[in-house]
C-alpha positions as CSV (number, residue, x, y, z in Angstrom):
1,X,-19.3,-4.3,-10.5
2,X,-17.8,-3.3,-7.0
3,X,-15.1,-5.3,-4.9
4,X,-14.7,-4.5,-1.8
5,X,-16.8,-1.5,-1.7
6,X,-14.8,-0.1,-5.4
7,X,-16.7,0.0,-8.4
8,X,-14.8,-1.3,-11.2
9,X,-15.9,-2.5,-15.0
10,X,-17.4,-5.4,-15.4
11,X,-15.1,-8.1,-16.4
12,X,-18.4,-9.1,-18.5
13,X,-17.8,-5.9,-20.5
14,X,-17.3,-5.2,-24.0
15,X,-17.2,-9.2,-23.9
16,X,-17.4,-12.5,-21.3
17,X,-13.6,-13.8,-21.5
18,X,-15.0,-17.1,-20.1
19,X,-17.1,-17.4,-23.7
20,X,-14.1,-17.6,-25.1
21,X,-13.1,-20.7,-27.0
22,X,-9.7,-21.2,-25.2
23,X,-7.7,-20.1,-21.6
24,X,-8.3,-16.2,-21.9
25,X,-5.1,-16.5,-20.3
26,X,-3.2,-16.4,-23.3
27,X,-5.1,-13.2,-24.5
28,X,-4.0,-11.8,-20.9
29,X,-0.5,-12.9,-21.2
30,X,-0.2,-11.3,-25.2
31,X,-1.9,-7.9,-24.6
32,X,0.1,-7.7,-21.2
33,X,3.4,-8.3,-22.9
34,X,2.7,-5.7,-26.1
35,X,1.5,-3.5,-23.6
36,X,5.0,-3.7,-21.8
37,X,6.8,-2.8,-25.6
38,X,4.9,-0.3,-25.6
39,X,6.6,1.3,-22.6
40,X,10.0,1.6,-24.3
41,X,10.2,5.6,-25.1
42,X,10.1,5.6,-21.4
43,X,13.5,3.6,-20.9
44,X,17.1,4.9,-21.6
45,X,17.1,3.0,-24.5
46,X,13.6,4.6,-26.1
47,X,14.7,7.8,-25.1
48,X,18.4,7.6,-26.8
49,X,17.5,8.9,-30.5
50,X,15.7,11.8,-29.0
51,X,18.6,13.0,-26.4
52,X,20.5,15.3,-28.7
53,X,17.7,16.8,-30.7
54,X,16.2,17.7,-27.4
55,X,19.8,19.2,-25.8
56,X,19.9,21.0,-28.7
57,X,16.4,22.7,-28.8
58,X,17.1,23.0,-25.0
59,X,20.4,24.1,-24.9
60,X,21.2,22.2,-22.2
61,X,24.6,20.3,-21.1
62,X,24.8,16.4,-21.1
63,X,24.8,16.5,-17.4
64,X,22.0,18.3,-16.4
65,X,19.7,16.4,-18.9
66,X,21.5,13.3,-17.1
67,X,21.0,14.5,-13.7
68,X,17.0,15.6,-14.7
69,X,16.8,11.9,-15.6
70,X,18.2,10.5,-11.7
71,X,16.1,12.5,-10.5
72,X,13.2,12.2,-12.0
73,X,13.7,8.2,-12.0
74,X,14.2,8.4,-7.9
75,X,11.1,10.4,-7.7
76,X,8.9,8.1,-9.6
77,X,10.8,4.7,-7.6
78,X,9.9,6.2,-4.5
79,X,6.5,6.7,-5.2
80,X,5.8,3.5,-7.4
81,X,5.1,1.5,-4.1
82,X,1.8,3.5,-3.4
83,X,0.5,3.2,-7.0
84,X,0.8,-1.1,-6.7
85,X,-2.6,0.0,-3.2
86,X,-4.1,1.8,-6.1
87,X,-3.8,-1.1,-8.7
88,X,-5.2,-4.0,-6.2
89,X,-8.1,-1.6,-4.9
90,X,-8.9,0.0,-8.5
91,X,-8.1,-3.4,-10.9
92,X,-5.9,-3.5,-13.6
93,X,-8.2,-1.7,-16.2
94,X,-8.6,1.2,-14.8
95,X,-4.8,1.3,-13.8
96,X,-4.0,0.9,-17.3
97,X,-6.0,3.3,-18.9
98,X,-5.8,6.2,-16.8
99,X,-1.8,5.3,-16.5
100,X,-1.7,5.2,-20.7
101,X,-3.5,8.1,-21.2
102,X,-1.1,10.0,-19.0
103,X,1.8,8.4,-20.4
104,X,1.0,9.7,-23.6
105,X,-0.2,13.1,-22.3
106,X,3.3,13.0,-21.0
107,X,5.2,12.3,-25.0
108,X,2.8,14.8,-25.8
109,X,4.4,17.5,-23.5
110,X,8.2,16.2,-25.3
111,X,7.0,17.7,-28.6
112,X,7.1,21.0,-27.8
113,X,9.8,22.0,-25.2
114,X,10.3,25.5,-25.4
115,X,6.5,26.3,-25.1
116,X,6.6,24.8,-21.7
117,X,9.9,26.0,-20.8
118,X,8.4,29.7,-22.0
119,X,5.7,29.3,-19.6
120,X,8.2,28.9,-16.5
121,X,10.6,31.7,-17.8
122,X,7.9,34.1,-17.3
123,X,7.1,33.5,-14.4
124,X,10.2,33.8,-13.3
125,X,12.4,30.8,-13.9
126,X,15.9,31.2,-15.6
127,X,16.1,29.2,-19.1
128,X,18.2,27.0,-17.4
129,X,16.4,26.6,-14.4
130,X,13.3,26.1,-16.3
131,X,14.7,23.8,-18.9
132,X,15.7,21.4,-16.0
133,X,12.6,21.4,-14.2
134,X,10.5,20.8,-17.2
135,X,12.7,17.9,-18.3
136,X,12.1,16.6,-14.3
137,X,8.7,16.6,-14.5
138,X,8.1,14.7,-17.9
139,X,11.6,12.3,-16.7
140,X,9.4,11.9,-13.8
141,X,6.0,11.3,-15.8
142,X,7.6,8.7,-18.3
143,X,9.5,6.4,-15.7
144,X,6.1,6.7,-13.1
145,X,3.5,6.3,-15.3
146,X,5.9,3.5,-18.0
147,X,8.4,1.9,-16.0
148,X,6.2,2.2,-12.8
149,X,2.5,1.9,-13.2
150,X,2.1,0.3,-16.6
151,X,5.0,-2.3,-15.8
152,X,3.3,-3.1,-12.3
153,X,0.0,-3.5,-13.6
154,X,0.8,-5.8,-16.2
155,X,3.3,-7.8,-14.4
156,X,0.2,-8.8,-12.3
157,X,-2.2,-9.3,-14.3
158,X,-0.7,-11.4,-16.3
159,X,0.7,-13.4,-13.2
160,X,-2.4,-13.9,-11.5
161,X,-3.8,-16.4,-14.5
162,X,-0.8,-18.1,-14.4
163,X,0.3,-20.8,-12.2
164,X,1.5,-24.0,-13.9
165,X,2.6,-22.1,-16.8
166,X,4.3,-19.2,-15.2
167,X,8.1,-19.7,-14.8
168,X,7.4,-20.3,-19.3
169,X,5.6,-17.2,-19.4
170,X,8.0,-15.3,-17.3
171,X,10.5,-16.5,-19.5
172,X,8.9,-15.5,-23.0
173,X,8.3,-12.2,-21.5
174,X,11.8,-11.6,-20.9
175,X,13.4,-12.5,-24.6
176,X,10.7,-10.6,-26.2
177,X,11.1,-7.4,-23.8
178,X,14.9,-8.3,-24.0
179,X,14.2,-8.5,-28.3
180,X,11.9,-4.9,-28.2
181,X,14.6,-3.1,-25.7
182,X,17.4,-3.8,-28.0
183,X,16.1,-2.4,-31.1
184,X,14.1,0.3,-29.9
185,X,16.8,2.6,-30.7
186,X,16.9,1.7,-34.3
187,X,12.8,1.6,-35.1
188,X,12.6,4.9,-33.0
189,X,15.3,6.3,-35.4
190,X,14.0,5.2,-38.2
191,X,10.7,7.5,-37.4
192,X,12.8,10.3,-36.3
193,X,14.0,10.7,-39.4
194,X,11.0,10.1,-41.2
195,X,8.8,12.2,-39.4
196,X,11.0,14.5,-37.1
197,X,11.7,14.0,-33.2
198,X,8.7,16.5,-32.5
199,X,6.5,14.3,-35.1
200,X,7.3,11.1,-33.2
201,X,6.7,12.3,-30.1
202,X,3.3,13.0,-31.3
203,X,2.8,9.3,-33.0
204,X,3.7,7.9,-29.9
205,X,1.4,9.8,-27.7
206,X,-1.6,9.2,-30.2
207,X,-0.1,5.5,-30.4
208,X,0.9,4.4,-27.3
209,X,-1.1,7.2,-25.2
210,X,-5.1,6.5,-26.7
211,X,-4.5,3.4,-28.7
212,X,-3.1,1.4,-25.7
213,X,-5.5,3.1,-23.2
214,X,-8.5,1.4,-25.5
215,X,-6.9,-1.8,-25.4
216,X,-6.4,-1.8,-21.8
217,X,-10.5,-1.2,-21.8
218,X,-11.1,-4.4,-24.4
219,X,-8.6,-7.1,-22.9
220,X,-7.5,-6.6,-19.4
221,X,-8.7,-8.4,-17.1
222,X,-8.3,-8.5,-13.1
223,X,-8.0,-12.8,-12.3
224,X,-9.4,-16.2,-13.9
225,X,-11.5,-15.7,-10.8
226,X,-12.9,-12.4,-11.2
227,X,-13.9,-13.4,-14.7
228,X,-15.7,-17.0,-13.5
229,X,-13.3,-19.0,-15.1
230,X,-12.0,-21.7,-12.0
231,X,-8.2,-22.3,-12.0
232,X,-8.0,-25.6,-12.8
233,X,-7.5,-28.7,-10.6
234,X,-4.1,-29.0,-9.5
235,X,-2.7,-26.3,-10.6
236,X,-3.3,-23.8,-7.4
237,X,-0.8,-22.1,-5.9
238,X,1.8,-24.5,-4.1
239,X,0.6,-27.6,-5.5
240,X,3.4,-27.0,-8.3
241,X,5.7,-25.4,-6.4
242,X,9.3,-27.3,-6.2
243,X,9.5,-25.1,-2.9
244,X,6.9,-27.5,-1.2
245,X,9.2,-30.4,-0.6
246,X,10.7,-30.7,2.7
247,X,9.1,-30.5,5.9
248,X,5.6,-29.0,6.7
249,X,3.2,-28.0,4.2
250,X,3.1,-25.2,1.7
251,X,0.0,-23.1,2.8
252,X,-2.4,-21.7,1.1
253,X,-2.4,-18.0,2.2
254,X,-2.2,-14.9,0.5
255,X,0.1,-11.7,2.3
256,X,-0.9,-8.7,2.2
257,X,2.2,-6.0,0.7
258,X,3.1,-5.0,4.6
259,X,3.0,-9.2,5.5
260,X,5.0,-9.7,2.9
261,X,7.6,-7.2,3.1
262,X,8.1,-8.1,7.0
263,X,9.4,-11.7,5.5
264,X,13.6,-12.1,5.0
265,X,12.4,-13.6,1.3
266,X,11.2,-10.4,0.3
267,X,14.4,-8.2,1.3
268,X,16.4,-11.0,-0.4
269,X,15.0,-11.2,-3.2
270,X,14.3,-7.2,-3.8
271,X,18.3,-7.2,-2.8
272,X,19.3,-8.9,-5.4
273,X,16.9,-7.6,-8.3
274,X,17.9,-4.0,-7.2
275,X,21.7,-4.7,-7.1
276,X,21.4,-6.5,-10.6
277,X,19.8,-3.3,-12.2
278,X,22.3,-0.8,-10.5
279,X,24.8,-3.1,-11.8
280,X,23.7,-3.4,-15.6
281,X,22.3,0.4,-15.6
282,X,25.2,1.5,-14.5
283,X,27.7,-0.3,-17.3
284,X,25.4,-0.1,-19.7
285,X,24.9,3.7,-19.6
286,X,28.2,4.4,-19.5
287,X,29.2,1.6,-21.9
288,X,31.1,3.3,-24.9
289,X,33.3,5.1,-22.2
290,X,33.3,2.0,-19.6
291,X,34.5,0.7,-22.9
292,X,37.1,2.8,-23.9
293,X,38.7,3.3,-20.5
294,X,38.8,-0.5,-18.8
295,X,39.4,-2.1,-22.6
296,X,40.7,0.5,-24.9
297,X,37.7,-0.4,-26.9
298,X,36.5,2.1,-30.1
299,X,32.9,3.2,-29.7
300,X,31.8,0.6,-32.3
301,X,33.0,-2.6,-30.2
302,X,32.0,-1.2,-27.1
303,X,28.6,-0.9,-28.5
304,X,28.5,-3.8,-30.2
305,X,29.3,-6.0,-26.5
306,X,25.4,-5.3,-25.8
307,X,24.3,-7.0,-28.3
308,X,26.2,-10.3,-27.1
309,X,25.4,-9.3,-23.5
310,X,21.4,-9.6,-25.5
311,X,22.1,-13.0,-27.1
312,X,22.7,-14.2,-23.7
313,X,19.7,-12.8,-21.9
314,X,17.3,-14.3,-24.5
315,X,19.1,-17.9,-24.7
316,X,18.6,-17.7,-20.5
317,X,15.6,-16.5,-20.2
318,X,14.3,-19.2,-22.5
319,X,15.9,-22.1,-20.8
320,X,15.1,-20.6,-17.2
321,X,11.8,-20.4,-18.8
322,X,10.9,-24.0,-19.2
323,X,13.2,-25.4,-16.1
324,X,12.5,-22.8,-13.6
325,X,8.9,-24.4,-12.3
326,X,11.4,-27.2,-10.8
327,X,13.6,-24.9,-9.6
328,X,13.7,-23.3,-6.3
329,X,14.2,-19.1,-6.8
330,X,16.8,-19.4,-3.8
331,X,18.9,-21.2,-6.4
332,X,18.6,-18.6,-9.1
333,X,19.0,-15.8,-7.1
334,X,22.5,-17.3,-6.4
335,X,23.0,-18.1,-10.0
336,X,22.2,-14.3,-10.8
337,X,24.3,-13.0,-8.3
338,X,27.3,-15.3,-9.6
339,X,26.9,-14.2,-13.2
340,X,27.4,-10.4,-11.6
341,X,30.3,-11.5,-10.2
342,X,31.7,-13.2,-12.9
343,X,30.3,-10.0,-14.8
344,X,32.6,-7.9,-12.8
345,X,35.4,-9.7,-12.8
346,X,35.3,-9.3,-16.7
347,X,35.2,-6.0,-16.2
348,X,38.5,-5.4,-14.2
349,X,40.6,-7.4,-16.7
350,X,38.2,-6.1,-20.0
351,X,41.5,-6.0,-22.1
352,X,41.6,-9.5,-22.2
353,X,39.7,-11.8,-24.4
354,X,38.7,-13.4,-21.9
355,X,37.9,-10.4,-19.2
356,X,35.2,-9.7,-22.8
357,X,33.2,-12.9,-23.0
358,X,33.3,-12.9,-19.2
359,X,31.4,-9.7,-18.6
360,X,29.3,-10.8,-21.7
361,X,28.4,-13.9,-20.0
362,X,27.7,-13.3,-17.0
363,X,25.6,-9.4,-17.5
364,X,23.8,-11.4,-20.1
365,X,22.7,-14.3,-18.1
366,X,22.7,-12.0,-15.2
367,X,19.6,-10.2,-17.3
368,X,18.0,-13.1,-18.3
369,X,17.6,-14.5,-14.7
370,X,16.2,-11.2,-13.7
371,X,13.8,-11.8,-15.8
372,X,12.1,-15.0,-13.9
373,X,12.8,-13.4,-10.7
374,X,11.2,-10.2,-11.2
375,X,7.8,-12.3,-12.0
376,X,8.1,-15.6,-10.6
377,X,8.9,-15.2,-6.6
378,X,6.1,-12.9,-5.5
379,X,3.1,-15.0,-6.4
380,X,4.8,-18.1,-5.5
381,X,5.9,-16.9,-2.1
382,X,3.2,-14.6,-1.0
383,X,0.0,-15.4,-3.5
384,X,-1.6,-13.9,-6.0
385,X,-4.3,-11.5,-4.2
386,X,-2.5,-8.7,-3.1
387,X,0.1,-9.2,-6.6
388,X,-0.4,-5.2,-7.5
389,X,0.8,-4.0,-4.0
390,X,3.4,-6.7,-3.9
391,X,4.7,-5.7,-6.9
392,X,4.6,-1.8,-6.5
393,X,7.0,-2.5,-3.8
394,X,9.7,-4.4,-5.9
395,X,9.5,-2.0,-8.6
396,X,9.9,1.0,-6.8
397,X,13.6,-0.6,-5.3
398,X,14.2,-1.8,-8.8
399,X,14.0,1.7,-10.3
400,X,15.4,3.5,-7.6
401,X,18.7,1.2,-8.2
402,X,18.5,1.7,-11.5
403,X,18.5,5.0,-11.1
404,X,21.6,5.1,-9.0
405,X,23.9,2.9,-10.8
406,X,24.4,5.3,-13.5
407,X,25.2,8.1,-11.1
408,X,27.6,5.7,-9.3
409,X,29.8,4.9,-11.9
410,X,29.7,8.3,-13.2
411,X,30.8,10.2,-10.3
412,X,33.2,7.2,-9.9
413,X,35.0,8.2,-12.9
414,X,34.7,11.7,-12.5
415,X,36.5,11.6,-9.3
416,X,39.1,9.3,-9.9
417,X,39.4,9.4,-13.6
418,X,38.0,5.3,-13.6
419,X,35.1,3.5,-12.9
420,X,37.1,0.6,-11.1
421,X,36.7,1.7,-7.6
422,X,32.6,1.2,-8.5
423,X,33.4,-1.8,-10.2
424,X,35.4,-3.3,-6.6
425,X,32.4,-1.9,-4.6
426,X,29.8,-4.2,-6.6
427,X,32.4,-7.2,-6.4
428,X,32.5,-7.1,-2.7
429,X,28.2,-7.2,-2.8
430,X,27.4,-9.3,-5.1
431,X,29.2,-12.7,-3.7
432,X,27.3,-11.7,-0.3
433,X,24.4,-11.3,-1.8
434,X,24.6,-14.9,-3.4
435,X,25.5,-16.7,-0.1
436,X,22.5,-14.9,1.6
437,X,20.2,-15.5,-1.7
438,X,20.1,-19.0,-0.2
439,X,18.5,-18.3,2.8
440,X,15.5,-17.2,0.8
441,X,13.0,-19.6,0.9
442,X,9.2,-20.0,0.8
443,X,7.7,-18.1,3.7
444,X,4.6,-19.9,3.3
445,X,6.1,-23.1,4.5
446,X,7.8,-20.9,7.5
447,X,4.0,-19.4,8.5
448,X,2.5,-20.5,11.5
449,X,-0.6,-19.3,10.5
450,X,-3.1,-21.1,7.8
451,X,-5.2,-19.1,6.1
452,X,-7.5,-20.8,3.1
C-alpha cells in the first residue's frame, strides 16, 4: 500500500481491523498504552536498579554517569522533532518496529559494558574517556528510540482514532503510565536479583526489543481512515470541541508541524509542558537530597513523598480524564502551572507540615494535568493528519527540559550549597506562564483560511 508515493503495509495485513466485531480503536488505544510500559528501562526510574551495578563494572563516578545521561537525553530531544517527518511519511508500523528493534539492540549493548568499552580503549580511548562515551551513546539510544520515537508514535496513533473519547483516554493513559513508572524500580529489582543486571538486560532486549517489534507488526494501525472504518457522525474534529463556542466557526483544517508551530498556542502550550517536566525532573532526581536539605527529611520520607506526589497524579488524571472534553486546555494549562507554583512554594517552606502536602499537591496534580495536555491539545488545535510531526516537535522540548532540570538544581546546589536559588527561579516562571497559558486558544477559530 503506498501514501503519498511511500509504500507502507497494508493496514489489511495479518488481519482487516474493520472485521472486527467492535471500534478497533480500543485494540489501538491498549497495545499503544502497553507499548508505552514498555518504554520504562529507558526512563530514570527504569534505569535506577541498574545505576550502581553498572558504576561499579565501569568504574565510573556518579557524575559522569549523570552528565552521560544530560547529554545523551539533550542529544536525542533535539533530534526527536525530525523522527515525528519520519513517523507521518513512514506510518506508525514501521516506526514502531524498526524503533523496538533498536531499542532492544540498544539493552542489548547494557549487558556487556566492558566489551564495548575494550573496543574504544584500543583504539585509543582512555577507560574513562571510553566508559563515558559508550554510556552516551546507549543514554542517547534509550531516551531517542524510548522516550522519543516509541512515545511519539504511539501518542499518535492512538490519538488519531480518538475524538469524542480522547480527553478519557488521555486520562487512562496517564494513571496507568503514572501506575507502571512508579513501580518500575521495584519489578526491575526484583529480576535483577533473580537473574543478574546483565541477565535482565538481556530479557528486556528479547522482551521489549523483538516481542514488541512483532506486536507493533500485528496491531498498529495508521487512522480509522486508513483502515476504512469512517469516524462516526458527529464526532469529527471540532464538533465536540468546548473551544468552538464563541464567535466564528471552528474549521475543519489540518496544520502541517511548520503551520502549527508558527501559532502562539503551540509555544504556549510546549512552554508550559517543558517547564512542568524541568520542574518535576529536576526535584524528583534530586529528591532524597532535595529532601534532606530544604526539610531535614531521612532518605526514607523523602522517598516516600513520591509516592503521594503518585496518588495525586492518578486521582487527576482520572477526573481531568472524564471532565476535560468540556474543558478548554487554556484553563488547564493555568491550573498546571498554579499547582507548580503552589508546588514550589511547598518547597521553600518543606519543614512545615504544610510546605509537605503543598509540594505533594500541587507536583502531583501538576503530573496528572500534564498528562491531558501532552495528548489532548495538538489534535484538537491543529488536527489529526500531520499528529506524528506535531508531536515530534513537543517531545523533543519536553525531553530537552527534562533533561535540564536535573542539571539545574544540581549545579544549584553545588554552587551555593542549596537548591533554593533554582527553586525562586521556577517560582518567578511559572505564575507567568499561567497568566499567558490563557491566551492559548484554538487557532483554528483564529484562521482565516478554510481548508476541508
Amino acid at each position: 500500500m503506498k501514501i503519498d508515493g511511500v509504500r507502507r503495509l497494508s493496514p489489511r495485513f495479518p488481519f482487516d481491523p474493520a472485521r472486527v466485531p467492535f471500534f478497533y480503536g480500543w485494540i489501538v488505544a491498549a497495545v499503544g498504552t502497553l507499548s508505552m510500559i514498555a518504554t520504562v528501562p529507558a526512563t530514570p526510574p527504569g534505569f535506577a536498579p541498574f545505576v550502581d551495578p553498572m558504576m561499579g563494572e565501569l568504574s565510573v563516578s556518579r557524575a559522569a554517569l549523570t552528565f552521560s545521561f544530560t547529554v545523551g537525553t539533550i542529544g536525542a530531544g533535539l533530534l526527536i522533532p525530525f523522527a515525528g517527518f519520519w513517523i507521518d511519511r513512514m506510518g506508525v508500523r514501521i516506526a514502531a518496529t524498526f524503533s523496538f528493534l533498536c531499542l532492544g539492540l540498544a539493552m542489548a549493548l547494557l549487558s556487556e559494558p566492558l566489551f564495548y568499552t575494550g573496543i574504544l580503549e584500543r583504539i585509543g580511548l582512555s577507560h574513562r574517556h571510553a566508559s563515558i562515551f559508550f554510556l552516551f551513546v546507549v543514554f542517547f539510544s534509550l531516551r531517542f528510540w524510548g522516550l522519543g520515537m516509541i512515545m511519539t508514535t504511539c501518542r499518535s496513533m492512538i490519538f488519531r482514532w480518538f475524538v469524542r473519547w480522547r480527553s478519557l483516554i488521555a486520562g487512562l493513559n496517564g494513571m496507568i503510565l503514572s501506575l507502571s513508572f512508579s513501580s518500575a524500580p521495584v519489578l526491575l529489582e526484583g529480576l535483577v536479583i533473580l537473574y543478574g543486571w546483565k541477565g535482565t538486560w538481556w530479557i528486556l532486549a528479547g522482551g521489549v526489543g523483538v516481542g514488541f517489534a512483532v506486536i507493533s507488526v500485528f496491531f498498529f494501525r495508521d487512522s480509522p481512515e486508513a483502515c476504512g472504518i469512517p469516524v462516526r457522525r458527529g464526532e469529527e474534529e471540532g464538533d465536540l470541541d468546548p473551544e468552538s463556542t464563541g464567535p466564528g466557526p471552528i474549521l475543519h483544517r489540518d496544520y502541517t508541524a511548520f503551520e502549527a508551530a508558527r501559532t502562539p498556542a503551540f509555544w504556549l502550550m510546549a512552554s508550559g509542558l517543558a517547564m512542568n517536566a524541568f520542574i518535576g525532573t529536576g526535584t524528583a532526581f534530586h529528591m532524597v537530597s532535595v529532601g534532606a536539605e530544604m526539610g531535614d527529611l531521612p532518605r526514607d520520607d523523602a522517598l516516600h513523598i513520591l509516592l503521594y506526589v503518585g496518588i495525586f497524579n492518578v486521582l487527576t488524571s482520572l477526573t481531568l480524564g472524564f471532565v476535560a472534553e468540556k474543558i478548554r486546555l487554556r484553563y488547564l494549562l493555568f491550573f498546571m502551572m498554579a499547582c507548580q507554583t503552589v508546588s514550589s512554594l511547598g518547597l521553600l517552606n518543606f519543614r512545615s507540615d504544610l510546605g509537605f502536602w503543598a509540594f505533594a499537591l500541587g507536583s502531583g496534580c501538576a503530573w496528572g494535568t500534564f498528562g491531558i495536555l501532552v495528548n489532548v491539545p495538538w489534535p484538537r488545535f491543529f488536527g489529526r493528519k500531520h499528529l506524528g510531526s506535531i508531536n515530534g516537535i513537543v517531545t523533543g522540548v519536553v525531553v530537552v527540559f527534562s533533561a535540564l532540570g536535573p542539571y539545574a538544581f544540581g549545579l544549584s546546589y553545588e554552587i551555593t550549597g542549596s537548591y533554593q536559588s533554582t527553586v525562586f527561579g521556577c517560582l518567578c516562571l511559572t505564575p507567568l506562564l499561567a497568566l499567558l497559558g490563557l491566551l492559548a486558544r484554538n487557532p483554528r477559530r483564529l484562521s482565516p483560511i478554510n481548508h476541508s
